[in-house]
Structure formats: C-alpha cells, structure tokens
C-alpha positions as CSV (number, residue, x, y, z in Angstrom):
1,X,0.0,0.0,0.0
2,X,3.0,2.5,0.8
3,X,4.7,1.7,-2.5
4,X,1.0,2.9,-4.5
5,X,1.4,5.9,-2.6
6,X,4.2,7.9,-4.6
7,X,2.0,6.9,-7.8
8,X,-1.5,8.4,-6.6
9,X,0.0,11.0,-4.7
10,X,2.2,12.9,-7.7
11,X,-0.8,12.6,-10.3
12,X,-2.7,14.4,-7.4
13,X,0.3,17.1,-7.2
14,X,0.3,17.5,-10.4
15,X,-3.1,18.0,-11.0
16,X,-3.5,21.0,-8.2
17,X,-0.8,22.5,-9.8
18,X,-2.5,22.9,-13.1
19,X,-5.5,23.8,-11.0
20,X,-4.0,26.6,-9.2
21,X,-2.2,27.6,-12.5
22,X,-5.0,28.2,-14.6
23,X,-7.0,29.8,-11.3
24,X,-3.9,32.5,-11.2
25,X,-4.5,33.0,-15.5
26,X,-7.5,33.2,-15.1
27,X,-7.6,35.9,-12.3
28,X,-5.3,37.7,-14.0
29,X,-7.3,38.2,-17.7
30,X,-10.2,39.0,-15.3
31,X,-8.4,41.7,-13.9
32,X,-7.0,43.2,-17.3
33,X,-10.2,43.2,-18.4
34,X,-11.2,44.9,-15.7
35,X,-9.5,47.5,-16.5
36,X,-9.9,48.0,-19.4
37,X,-13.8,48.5,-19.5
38,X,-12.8,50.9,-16.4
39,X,-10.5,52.9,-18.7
40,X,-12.7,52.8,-21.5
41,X,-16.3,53.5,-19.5
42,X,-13.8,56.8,-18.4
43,X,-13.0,58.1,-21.7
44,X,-16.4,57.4,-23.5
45,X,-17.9,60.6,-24.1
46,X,-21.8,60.1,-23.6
47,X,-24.0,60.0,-26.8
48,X,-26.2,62.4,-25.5
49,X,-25.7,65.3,-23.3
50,X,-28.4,67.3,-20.9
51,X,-31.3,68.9,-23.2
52,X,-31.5,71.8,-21.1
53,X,-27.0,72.0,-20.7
54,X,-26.6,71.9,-24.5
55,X,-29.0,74.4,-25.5
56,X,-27.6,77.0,-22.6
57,X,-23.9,76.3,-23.3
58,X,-24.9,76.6,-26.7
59,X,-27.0,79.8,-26.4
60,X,-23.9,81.1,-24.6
61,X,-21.4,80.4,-27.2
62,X,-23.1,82.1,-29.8
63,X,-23.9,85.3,-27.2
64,X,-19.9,85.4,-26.5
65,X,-19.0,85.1,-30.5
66,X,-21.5,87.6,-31.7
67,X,-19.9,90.2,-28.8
68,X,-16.0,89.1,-29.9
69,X,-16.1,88.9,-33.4
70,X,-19.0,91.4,-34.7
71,X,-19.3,91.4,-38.6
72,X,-17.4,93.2,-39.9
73,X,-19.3,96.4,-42.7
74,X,-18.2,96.1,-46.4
75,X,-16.6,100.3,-45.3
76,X,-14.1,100.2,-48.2
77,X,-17.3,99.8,-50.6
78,X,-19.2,102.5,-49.3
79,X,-16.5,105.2,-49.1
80,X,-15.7,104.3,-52.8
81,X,-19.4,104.5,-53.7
82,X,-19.4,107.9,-51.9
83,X,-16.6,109.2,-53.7
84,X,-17.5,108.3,-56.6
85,X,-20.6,110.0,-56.2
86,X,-19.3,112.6,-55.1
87,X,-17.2,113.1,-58.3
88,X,-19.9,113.0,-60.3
89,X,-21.6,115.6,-59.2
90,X,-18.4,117.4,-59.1
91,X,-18.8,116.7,-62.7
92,X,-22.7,117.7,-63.7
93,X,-21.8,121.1,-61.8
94,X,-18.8,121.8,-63.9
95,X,-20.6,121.4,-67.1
96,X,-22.9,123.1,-65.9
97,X,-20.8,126.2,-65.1
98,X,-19.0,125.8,-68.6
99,X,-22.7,125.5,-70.4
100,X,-23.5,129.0,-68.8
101,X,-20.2,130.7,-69.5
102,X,-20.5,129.6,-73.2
103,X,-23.8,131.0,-73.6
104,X,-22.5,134.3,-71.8
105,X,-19.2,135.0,-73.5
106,X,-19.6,137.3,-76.6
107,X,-18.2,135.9,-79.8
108,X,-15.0,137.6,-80.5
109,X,-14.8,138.2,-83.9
110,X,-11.4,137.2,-85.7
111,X,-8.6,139.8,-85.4
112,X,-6.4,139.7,-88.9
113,X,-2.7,140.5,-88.0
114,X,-1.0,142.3,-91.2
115,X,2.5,142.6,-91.6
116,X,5.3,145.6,-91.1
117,X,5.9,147.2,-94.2
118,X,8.8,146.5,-96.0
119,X,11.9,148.1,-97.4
120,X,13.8,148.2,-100.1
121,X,16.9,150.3,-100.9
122,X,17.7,151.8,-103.8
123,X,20.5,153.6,-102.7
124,X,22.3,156.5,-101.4
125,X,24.3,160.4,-101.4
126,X,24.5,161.5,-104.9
127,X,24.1,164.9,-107.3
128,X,24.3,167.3,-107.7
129,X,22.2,166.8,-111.0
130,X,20.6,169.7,-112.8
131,X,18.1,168.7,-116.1
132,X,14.7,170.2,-117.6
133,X,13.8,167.0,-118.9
134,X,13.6,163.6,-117.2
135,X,17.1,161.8,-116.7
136,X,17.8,158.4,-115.8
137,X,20.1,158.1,-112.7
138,X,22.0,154.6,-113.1
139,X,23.4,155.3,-109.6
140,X,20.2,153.7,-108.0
141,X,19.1,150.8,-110.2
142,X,18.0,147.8,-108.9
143,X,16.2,144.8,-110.4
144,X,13.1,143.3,-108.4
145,X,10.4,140.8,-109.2
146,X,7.2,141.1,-107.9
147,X,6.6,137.5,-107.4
148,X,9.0,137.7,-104.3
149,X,6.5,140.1,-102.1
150,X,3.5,137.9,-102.4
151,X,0.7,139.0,-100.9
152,X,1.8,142.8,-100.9
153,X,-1.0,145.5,-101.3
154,X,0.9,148.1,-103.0
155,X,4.2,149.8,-102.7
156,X,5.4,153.7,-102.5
157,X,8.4,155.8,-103.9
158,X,10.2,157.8,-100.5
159,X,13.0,160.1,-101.2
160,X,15.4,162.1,-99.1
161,X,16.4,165.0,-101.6
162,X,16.6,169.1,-102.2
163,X,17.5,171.7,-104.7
164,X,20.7,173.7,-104.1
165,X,18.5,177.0,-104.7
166,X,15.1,177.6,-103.5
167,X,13.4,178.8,-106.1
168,X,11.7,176.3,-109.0
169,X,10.9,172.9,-108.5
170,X,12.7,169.3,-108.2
171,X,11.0,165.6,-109.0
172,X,11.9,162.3,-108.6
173,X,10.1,159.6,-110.0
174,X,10.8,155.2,-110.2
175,X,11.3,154.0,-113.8
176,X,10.8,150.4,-115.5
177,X,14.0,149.9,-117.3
178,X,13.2,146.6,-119.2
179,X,9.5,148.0,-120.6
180,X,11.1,152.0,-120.9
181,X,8.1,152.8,-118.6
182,X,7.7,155.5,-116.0
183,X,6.2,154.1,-113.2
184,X,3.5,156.5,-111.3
185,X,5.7,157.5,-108.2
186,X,6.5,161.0,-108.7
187,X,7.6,163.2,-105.8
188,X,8.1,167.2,-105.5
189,X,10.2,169.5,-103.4
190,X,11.0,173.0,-104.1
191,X,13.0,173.9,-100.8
192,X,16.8,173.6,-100.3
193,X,16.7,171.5,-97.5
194,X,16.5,167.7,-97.2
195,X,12.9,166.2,-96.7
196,X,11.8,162.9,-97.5
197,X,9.1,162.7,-99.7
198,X,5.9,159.9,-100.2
199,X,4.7,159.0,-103.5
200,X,1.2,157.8,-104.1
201,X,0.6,153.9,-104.0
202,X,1.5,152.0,-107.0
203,X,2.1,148.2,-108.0
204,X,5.4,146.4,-109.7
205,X,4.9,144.9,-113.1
206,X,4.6,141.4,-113.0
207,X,7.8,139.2,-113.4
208,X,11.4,140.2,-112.8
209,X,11.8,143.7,-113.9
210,X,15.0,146.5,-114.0
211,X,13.9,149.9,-112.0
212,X,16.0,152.9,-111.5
213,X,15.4,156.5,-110.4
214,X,14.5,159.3,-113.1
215,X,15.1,163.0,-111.8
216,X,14.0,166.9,-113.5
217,X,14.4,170.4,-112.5
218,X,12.7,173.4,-113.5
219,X,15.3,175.2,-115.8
220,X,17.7,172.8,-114.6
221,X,18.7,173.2,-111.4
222,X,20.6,171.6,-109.4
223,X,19.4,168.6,-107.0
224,X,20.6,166.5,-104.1
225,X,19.7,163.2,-103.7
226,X,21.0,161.7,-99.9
227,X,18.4,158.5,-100.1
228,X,16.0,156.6,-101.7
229,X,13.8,153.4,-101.0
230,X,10.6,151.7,-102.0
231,X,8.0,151.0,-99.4
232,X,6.2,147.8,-99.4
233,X,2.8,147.4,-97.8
234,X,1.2,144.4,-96.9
C-alpha cells in the first residue's frame, strides 16, 4: 500500500498544480479586463448630453462670439461709392458752369494781324544833277520781281532830296527799265533843304523787272539826292 502511494499522490500534485495555474490566469485576464472597461467606460464621451446644458452652453457660445467677433461692414465699398458719387456731381456742376459761360461770352470776332511794311533800298548820297527834262540816274538801279513780295497790297516811292536854290521845282520819280516805262511814283520839293518825300501807292509789273530813279528840275537846277527806298505794304 505505501509503494501505491508515490504513484496516486504525484498525479494528485500535479493535477492541483495545473488547477491553481489556470485559477492564477484566469484571475489575472479578469483583472485586465477589468481594467480595461474601467479605462474605456472613463474616456467614452456620452452619446447624449443634458437637453436643457446643451441648449444654454450653446445659447452662450453664440452670445460670446457675436460680442468678440462682430461682422465686420463692407466700409471700403461705401467710401468708394461715396466718392465716386461725389465726383460725379463734381462733374454735372462743372458742365454746368461751362454751359453758362458759353452762352455768356460774346463771340470775339477774328482779329487779322498784317504785316510791317517792308523796305527796299535803292541807294544813297549822290548829285548834284541839274536837267529840264527827265534823266535816268544809273546810280540807284536795282532789279526786283514782284513775285517775291507775295501778298503785298501796293508799294510807295520815299526820297530824301533838295534843290541847291530855292526857287523852281525838283522831282523824282521810279522807272521800268526793261518796258522803258515810267512808273506812277513821282515826288516834289521845291526847298533847299532835305525832306523825305511819299509817293502815291503804285504796284510792280509782273515778273522780274530793272527799276531805277529818273530826276528833272525846272530850268535845270541843281538837286541833291541823300536816299531813296521803296516801301512795301502788306
């Protein structure tokens, strides 16, 4: 009976042992597991909240956003709305003004501008020369065409001259060498001293032409010549 012993008593050992083994897993799972709902049943947030909580806290919320962050006005809009406004009737009221000022201003009628008159020199200091009939002074010849004063109105014979006595009478006058024409300039002086004298208005022949002075004196006598020119008017 002592020799069975060893045999039933180690399957018996053995068989607690396993017992208490899987007793110890088992405890120790249970206690994981524990935990674990424990940790989980802590971070679950509930499905639903409070009726009453979420319609305050939300009632609140919106009350503290609408006083932090108000909506902001489209300002930049309006100020360029109102300026531009504003420039426009700046505008109307300027036309406006110029309307009235053009119906108020006179017309002001054209103003022509003419020209100076014009000179041209025939020459100068000469005599004396003494003839009853008219004599052609070469001394102030000149050839002009009047193509080159366009626009001119008419033209005029002044001479600087005198007799050496005053008595009788001295004339000048302009003469058309190429047509052997007189040209109707004549000028008078019957003193002894220098005084320029105007002839009437008179117009070139047309094209390029020779001119030159022509001078008489009655019964001769003597004359001075210290300048003469042609005056061109425009």
């Amino acid at each position: 009976m002592i020799k069975l012993l060893p045999f039933v008593l180690i399957p018996i050992i053995m068989l607690s042992g396993l017992m208490c083994w899987r007793y110890l897993t088992n405890q120790q799972a249970l206690s994981a597991s524990q935990t674990i709902q424990q940790e989980t049943t802590l971070n679950e947030v509930p499905k639903t909240l409070p009726a009453v909580g979420t319609e305050a806290n939300t009632a609140s919320l919106q009350d503290t956003t609408t006083q932090a962050s108000p909506v902001p006005r489209n300002t930049g809009s309006t100020v360029s709305d109102s300026r531009i406004k504003d420039v426009e009737s700046a505008i109307t009221n300027l036309r406006a003004r110029v309307s009235a000022l053009e119906k108020a201003t006179p017309s002001v009628p054209a103003v022509t501008t003419s020209k100076y008159p014009l000179y041209i020199p025939l020459g100068s200091g000469g005599g004396p020369w003494g003839n009853a009939d008219w004599y052609k002074l070469d001394e102030y010849m000149v050839t002009l065409n009047s193509e080159d004063y366009a626009g001119y109105s008419s033209m005029q014979l002044e001479v600087n001259f005198r007799l050496a006595e005053p008595t009788g009478k001295g004339s000048v006058r302009l003469y058309n060498v190429t047509d052997q024409a007189a040209v109707s300039s004549q000028v008078d002086n019957s003193t002894a001293t220098f005084s320029t004298q105007t002839s009437g208005t008179f117009k070139l022949a047309s094209g390029q032409k020779t001119y030159t002075l022509q001078m008489k004196s009655t019964e001769a006598r003597s004359l001075f010549i210290q300048s003469a020119r042609i005056k061109v008017n425009f």
